[in-house]
One Martini backbone bead per residue (centre of mass of N, CA, C, O) as a GRO file, in nm:
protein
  390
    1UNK     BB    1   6.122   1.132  13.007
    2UNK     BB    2   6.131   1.160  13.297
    3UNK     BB    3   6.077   0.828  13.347
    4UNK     BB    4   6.359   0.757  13.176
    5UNK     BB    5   6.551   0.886  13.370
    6UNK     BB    6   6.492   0.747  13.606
    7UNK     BB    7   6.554   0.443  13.539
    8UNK     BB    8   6.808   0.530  13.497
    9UNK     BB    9   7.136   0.512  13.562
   10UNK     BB   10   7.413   0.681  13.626
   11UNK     BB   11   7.562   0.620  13.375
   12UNK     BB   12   7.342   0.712  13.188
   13UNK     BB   13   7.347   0.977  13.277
   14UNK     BB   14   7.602   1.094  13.227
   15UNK     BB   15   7.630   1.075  12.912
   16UNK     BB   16   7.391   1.236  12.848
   17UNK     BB   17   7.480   1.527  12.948
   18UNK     BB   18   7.759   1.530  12.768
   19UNK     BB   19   7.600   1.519  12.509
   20UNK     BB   20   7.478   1.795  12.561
   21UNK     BB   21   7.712   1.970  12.609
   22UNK     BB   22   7.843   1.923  12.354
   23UNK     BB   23   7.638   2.042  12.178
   24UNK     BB   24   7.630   2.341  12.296
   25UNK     BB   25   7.937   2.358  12.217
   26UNK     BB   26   7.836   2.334  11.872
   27UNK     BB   27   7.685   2.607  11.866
   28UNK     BB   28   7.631   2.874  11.694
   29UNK     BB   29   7.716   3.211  11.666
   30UNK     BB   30   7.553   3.513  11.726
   31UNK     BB   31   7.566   3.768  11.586
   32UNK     BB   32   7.606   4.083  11.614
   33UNK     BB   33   7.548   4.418  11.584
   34UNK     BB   34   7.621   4.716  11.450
   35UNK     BB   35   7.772   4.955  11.581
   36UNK     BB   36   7.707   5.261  11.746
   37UNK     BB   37   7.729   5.605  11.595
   38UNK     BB   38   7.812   5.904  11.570
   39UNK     BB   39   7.665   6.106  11.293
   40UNK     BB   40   7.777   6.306  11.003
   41UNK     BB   41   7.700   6.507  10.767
   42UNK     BB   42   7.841   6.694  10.501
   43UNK     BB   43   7.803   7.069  10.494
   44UNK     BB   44   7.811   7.349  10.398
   45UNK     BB   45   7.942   7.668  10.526
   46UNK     BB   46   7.973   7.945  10.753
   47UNK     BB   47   8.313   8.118  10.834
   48UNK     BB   48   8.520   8.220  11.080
   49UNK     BB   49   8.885   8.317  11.016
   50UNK     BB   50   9.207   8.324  11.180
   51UNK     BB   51   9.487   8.569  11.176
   52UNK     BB   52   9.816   8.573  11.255
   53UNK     BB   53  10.021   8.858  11.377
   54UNK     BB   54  10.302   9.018  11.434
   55UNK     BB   55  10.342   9.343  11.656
   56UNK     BB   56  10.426   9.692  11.681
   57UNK     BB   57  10.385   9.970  11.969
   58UNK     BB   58  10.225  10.287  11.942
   59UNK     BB   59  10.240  10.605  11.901
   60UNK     BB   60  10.062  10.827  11.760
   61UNK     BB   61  10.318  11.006  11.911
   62UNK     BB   62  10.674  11.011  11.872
   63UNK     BB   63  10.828  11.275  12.071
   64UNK     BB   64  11.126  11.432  12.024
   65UNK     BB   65  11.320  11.577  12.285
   66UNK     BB   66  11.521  11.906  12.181
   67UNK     BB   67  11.659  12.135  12.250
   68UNK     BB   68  11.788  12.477  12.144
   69UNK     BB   69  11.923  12.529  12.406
   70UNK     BB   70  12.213  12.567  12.593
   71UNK     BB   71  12.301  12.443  12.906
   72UNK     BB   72  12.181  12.370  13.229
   73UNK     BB   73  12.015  12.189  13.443
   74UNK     BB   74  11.777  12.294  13.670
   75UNK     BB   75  11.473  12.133  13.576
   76UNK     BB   76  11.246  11.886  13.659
   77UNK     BB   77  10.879  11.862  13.563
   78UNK     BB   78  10.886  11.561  13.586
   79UNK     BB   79  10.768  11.205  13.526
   80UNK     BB   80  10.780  10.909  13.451
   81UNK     BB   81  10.461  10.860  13.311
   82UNK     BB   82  10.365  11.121  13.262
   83UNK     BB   83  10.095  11.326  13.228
   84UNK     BB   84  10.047  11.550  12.923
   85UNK     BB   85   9.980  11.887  12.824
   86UNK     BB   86  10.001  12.089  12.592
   87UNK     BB   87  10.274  12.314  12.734
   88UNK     BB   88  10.397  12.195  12.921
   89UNK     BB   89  10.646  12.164  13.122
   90UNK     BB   90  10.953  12.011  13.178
   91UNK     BB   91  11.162  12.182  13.163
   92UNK     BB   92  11.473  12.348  13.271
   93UNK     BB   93  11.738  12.640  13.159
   94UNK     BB   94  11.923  12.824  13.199
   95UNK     BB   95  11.850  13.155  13.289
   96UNK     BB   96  12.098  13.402  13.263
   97UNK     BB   97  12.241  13.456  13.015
   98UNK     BB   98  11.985  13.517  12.816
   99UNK     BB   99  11.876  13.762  12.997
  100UNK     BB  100  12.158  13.933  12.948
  101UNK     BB  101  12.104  13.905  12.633
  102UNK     BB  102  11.843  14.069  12.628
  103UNK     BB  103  11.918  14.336  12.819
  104UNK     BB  104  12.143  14.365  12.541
  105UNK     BB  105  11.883  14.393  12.271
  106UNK     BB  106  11.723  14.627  12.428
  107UNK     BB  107  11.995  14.848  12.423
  108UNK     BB  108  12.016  14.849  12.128
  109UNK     BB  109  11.762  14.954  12.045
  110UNK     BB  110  11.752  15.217  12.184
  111UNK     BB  111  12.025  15.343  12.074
  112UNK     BB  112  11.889  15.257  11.772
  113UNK     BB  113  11.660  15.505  11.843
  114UNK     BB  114  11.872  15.749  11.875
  115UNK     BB  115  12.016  15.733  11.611
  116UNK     BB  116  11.778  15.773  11.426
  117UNK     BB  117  11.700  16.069  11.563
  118UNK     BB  118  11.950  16.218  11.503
  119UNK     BB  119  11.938  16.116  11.167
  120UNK     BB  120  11.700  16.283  11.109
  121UNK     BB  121  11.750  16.581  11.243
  122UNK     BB  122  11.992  16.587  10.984
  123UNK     BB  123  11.842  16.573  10.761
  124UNK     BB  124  11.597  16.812  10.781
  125UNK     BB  125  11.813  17.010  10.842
  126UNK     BB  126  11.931  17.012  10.528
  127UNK     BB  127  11.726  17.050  10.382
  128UNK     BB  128  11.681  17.358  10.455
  129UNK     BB  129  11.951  17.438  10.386
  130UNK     BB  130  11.931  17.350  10.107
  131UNK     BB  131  11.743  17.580  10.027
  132UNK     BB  132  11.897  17.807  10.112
  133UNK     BB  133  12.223  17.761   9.992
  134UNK     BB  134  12.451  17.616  10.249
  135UNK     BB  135  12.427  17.381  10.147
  136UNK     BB  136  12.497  17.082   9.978
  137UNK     BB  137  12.417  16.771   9.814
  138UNK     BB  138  12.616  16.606   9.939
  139UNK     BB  139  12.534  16.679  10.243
  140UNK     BB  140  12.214  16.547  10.200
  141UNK     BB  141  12.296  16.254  10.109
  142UNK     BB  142  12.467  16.199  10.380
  143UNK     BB  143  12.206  16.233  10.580
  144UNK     BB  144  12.035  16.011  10.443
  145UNK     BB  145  12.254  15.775  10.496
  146UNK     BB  146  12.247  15.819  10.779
  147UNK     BB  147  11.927  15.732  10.826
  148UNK     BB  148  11.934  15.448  10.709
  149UNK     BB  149  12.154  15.313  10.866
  150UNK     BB  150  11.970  15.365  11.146
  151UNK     BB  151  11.712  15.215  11.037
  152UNK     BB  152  11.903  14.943  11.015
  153UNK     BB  153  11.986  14.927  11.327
  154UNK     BB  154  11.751  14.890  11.434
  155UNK     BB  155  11.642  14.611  11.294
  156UNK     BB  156  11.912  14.475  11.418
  157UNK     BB  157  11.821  14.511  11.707
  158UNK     BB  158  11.550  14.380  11.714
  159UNK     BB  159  11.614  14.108  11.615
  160UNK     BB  160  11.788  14.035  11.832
  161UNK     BB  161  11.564  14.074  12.070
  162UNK     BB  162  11.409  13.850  11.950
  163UNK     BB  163  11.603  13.615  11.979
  164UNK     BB  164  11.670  13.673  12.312
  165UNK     BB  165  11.394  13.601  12.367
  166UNK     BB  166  11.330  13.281  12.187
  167UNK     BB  167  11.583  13.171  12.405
  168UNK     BB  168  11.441  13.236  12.667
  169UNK     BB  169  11.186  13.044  12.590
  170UNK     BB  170  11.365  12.784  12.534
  171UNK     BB  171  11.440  12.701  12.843
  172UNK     BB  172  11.138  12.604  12.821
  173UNK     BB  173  11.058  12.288  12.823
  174UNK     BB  174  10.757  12.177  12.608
  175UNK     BB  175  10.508  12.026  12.510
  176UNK     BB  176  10.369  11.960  12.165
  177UNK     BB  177  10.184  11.745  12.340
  178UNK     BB  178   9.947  11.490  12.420
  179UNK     BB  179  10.111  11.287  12.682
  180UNK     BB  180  10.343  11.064  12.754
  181UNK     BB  181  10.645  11.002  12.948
  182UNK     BB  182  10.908  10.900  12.951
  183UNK     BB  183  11.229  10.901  12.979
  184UNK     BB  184  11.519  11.024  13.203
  185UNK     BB  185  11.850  11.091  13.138
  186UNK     BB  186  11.839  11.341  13.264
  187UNK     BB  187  11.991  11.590  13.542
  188UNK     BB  188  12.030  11.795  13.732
  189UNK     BB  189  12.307  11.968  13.597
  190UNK     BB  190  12.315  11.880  13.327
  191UNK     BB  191  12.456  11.935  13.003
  192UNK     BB  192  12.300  12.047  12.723
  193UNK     BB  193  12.177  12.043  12.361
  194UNK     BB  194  12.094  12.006  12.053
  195UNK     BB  195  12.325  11.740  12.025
  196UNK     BB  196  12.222  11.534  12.154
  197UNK     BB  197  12.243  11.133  12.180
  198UNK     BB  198  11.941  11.152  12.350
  199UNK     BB  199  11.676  11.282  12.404
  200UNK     BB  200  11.539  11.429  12.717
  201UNK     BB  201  11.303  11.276  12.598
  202UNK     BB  202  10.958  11.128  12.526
  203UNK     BB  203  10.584  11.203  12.359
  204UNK     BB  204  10.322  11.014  12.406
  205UNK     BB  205  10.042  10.936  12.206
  206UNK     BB  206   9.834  10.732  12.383
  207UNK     BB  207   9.484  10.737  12.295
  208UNK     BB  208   9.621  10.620  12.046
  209UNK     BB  209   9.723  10.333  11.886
  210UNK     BB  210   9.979  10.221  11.682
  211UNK     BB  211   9.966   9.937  11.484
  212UNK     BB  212  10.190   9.698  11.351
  213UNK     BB  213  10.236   9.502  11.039
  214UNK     BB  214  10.298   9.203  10.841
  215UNK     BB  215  10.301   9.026  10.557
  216UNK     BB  216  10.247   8.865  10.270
  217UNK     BB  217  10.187   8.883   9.935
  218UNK     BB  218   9.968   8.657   9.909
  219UNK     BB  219   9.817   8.742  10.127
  220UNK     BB  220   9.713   9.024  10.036
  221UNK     BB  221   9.572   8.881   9.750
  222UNK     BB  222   9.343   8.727   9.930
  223UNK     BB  223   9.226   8.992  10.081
  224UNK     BB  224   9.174   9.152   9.774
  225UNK     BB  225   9.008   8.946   9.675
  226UNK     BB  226   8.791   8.922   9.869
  227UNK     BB  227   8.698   9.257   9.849
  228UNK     BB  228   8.841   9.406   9.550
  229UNK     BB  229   9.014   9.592   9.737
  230UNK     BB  230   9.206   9.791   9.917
  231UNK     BB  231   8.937   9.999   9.979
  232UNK     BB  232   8.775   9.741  10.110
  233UNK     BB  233   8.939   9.669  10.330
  234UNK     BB  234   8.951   9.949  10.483
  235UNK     BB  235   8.569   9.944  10.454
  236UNK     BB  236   8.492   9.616  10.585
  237UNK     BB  237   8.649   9.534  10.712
  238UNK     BB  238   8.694   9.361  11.026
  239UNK     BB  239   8.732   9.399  11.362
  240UNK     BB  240   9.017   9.333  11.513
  241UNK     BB  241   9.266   9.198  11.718
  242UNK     BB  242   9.459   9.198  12.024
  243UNK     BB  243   9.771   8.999  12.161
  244UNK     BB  244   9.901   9.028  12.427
  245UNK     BB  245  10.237   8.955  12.591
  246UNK     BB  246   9.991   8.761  12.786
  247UNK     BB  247   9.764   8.638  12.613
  248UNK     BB  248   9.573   8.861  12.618
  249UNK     BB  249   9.278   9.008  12.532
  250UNK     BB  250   9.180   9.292  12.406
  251UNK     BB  251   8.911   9.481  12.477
  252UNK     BB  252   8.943   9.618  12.228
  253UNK     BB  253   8.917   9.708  11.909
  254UNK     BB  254   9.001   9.758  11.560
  255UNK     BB  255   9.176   9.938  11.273
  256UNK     BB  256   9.227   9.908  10.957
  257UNK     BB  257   9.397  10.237  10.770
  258UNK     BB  258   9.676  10.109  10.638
  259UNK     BB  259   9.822  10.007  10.299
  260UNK     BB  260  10.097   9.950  10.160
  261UNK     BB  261  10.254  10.019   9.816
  262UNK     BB  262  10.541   9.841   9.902
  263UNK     BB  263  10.742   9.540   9.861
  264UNK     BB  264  10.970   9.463  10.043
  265UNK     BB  265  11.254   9.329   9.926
  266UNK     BB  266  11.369   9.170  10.182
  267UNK     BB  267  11.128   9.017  10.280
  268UNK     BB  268  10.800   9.038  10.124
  269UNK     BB  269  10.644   9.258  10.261
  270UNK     BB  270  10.362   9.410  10.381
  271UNK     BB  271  10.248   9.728  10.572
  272UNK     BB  272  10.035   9.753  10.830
  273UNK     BB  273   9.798   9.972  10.998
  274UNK     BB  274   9.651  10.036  11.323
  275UNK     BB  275   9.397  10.125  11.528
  276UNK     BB  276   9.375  10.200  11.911
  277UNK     BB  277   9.169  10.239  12.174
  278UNK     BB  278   9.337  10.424  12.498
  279UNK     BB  279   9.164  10.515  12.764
  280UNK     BB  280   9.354  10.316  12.994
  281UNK     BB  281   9.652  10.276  12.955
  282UNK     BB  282   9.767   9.998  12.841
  283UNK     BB  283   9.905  10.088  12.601
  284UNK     BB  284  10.268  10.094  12.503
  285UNK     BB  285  10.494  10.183  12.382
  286UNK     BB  286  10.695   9.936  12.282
  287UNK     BB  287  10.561   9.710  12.229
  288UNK     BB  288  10.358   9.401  12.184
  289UNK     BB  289  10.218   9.166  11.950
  290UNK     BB  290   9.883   8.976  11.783
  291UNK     BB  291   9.693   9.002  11.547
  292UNK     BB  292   9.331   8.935  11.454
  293UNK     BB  293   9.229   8.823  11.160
  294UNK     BB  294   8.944   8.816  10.966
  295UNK     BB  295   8.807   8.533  10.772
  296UNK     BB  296   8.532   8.490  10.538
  297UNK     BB  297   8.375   8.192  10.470
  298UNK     BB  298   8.229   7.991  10.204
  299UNK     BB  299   8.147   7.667  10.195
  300UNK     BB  300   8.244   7.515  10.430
  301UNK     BB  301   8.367   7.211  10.544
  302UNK     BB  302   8.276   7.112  10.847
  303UNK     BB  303   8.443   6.977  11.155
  304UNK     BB  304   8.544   6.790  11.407
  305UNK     BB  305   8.776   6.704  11.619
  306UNK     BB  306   8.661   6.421  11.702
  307UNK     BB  307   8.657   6.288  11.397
  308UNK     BB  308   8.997   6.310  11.405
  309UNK     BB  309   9.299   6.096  11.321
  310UNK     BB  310   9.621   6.034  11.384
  311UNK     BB  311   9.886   5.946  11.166
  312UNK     BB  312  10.212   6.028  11.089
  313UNK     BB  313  10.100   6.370  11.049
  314UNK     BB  314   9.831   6.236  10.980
  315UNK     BB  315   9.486   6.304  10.882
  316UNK     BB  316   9.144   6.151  10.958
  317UNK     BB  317   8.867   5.967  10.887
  318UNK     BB  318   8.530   5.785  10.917
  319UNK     BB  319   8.371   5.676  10.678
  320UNK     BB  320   8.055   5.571  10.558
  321UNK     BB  321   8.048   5.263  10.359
  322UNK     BB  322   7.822   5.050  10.368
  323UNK     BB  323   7.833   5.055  10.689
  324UNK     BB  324   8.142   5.108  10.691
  325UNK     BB  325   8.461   5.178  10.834
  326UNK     BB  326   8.652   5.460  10.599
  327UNK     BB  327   8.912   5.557  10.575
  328UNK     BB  328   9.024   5.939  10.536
  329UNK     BB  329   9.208   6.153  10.430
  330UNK     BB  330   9.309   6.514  10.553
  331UNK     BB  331   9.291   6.829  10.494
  332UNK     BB  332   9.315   7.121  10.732
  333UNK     BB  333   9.183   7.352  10.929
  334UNK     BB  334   9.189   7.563  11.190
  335UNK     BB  335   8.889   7.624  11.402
  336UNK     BB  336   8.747   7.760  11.727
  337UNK     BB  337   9.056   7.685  11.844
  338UNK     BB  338   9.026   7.381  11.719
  339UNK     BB  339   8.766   7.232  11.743
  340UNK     BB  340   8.729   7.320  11.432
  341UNK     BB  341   8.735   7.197  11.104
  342UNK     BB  342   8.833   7.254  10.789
  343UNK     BB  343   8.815   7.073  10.446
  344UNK     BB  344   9.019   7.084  10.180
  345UNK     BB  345   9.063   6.763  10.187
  346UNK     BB  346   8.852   6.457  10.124
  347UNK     BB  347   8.585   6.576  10.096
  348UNK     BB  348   8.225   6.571  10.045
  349UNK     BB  349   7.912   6.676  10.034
  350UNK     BB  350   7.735   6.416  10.186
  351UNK     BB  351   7.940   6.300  10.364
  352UNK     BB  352   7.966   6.024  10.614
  353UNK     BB  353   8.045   6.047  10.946
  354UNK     BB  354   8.235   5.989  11.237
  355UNK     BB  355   8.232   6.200  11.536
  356UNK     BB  356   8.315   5.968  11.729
  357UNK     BB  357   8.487   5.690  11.868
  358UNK     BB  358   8.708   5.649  11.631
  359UNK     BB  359   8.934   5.495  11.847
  360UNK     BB  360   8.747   5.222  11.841
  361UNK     BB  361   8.815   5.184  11.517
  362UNK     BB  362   8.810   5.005  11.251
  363UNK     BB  363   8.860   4.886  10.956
  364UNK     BB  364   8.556   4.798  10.826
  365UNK     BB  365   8.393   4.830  11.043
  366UNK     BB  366   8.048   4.800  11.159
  367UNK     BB  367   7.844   5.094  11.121
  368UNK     BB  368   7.625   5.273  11.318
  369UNK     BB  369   7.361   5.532  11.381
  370UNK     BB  370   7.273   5.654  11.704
  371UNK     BB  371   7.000   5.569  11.895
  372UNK     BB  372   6.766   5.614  12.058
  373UNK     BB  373   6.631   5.527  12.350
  374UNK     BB  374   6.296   5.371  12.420
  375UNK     BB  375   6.287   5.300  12.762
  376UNK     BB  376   6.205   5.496  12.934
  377UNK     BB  377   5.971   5.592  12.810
  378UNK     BB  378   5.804   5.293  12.836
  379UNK     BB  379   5.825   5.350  13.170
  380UNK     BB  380   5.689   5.538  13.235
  381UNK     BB  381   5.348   5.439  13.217
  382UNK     BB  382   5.400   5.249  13.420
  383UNK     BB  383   5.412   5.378  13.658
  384UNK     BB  384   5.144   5.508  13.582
  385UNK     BB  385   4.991   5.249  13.676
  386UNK     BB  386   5.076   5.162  13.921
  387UNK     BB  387   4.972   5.404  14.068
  388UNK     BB  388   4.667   5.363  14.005
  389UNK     BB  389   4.656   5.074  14.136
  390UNK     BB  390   4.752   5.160  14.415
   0.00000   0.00000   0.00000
């Protein structure tokens, strides 16, 4: 061939290539094989999900302080957020007209201390003359009267200076409770009494944080049926999670302690109390955040959320049937913060998905699971004969 090729011509030569080139252009083309894609089974399986609900955080005693006796404030013995200890004094409000009414039913009782041992020795006195047939029956009966009468008079003026003392020791206001002081709206010199427009303090007891939150009837409804009953849902629920008002989660987790047995009729919410442990100091009455509750869910079909995509607000996979991939649309919930997705409807378990890279899938396109490349393996003894020869 090579010794016919040099005889021709160079015309001859050329038509010949030309001939060839033709050929090449006209042979067809060599299919490739289906793109290999990450791909998982969906199969049951048990998952927590969580339920997030607005709370607002109260202290475990929140204690309006409101004197009992009016007068003047001559001292404050706190400061807003100081931490106080059941007794301790908050406040102090004139006490000078008090100790002046105190040492005038204290001689009010002396006197009627002395009216009684007159009215008892003139009762006495009779006695005997009425024995005598001195006096009449008239005149012992009119001084057992004024004796019982000076012992009526001492009780009341005891319990006077009960009151006057009572009065006086009211002048100091004290804290009821182990807790923290809030604001303090007034200040010394101001008139106090008993009917203010808003109390002297608040004293919350911090130690312990009640959180507040509502569902609605379904919610509640989920729940009762998940445990079996109200007294189990606050017997086995696990601890829930507080997202405070910066988003971070609080260190410490609670417990649901009470759910109301009434279902607000304005609302149609029922409300649910939960307690957090505040060694720390960091939650505050009049708070706000969002509680996490926990829901174990079982036998459900999790996937990734790179499985699927979105086109017009609708969620989608692509399943593989018979080599190809075949969209299907999906309702999902969202768990795990979102990395993945439970499937609510569209799938079922034994089905075939791709896992990654759907985003450059089409409809119908052919597609196989990725496996392994075992070039490295392969590579990896040749090195080491090499090295052996060399």
């Amino acid at each position: 061939m090579s010794k016919m090729l040099s005889k021709m011509k160079p015309a001859g030569l050329l038509a010949v290539c030309c001939l060839a080139a033709a050929g090449c252009q006209e042979a067809p083309t060599v299919q490739t094989g289906a793109a290999e894609y990450e791909m998982i089974t969906v199969e049951p399986t048990d998952r927590t999900l969580s339920s997030t609900y607005s709370a607002t955080i109260r202290g475990r005693q929140d204690i309006d302080i409101y004197p009992q006796v009016g007068g003047t404030l001559t001292q404050v013995c706190v400061t807003e957020g100081q931490r106080v200890k059941k007794g301790q004094s908050l406040f102090i409000i004139d006490q000078v007209p008090y100790q002046a009414a105190l040492q005038t039913a204290t001689a009010n009782v002396k006197a009627a201390e002395a009216a009684l041992a007159t009215a008892r020795l003139t009762y006495e006195s009779r006695q005997e003359l009425y024995r005598q047939n001195v006096v009449s029956e008239f005149d012992l009966n009119t001084a057992k009267n004024s004796l019982l009468a000076a012992e009526a008079q001492l009780a009341q003026a005891k319990a006077q200076e009960v009151n006057a003392r009572n009065n006086l020791s009211y002048t100091v206001v004290k804290s009821p409770s182990d807790g923290v002081v809030g604001t303090l709206p007034y200040r010394v010199g101001a008139l106090v009494g008993a009917n203010l427009p808003q109390p002297l303090t608040t004293v919350s007891d911090n130690s312990n944080m009640y959180v507040y939150f509502s569902m609605n009837e379904s919610q509640l409804l989920n729940l009762i049926r998940q445990y079996g009953s109200k007294d189990a849902v606050l017997k086995q629920m696990l601890p829930i999670d507080l997202i405070l008002s910066d988003r971070s989660q609080y260190a410490q987790k609670g417990k649901i302690e009470t759910i109301s047995g009434v279902i607000d009729r304005s609302t149609g919410t029922v409300s649910l109390r939960a307690v957090f442990p505040n060694e720390n100091g960091l939650l505050h009455s009049g708070g706000t955040g969002n509680v996490v509750l926990p829901v174990e869910k079982s036998g459900a079909l999790v996937i990734p959320q790179s499985a699927t995509f979105e086109i017009q607000d609708k969620r989608f996979v692509y399943k593989a049937v018979d080599g190809k991939a075949v969209s299907v649309p999906v309702q999902v919930t969202r768990v795990n913060g979102g990395k993945e997705f439970i499937v609510d409807e569209g799938l079922a378990a034994g089905d075939v998905i791709v896992a990654e890279g759907v985003g450059l899938l089409r409809e119908g396109m052919p597609v196989a699971p990725k496996t392994a490349s075992a070039a490295p393996a392969d590579q990896a003894p040749a090195a080491d004969n090499q090295t052996k020869e060399d």
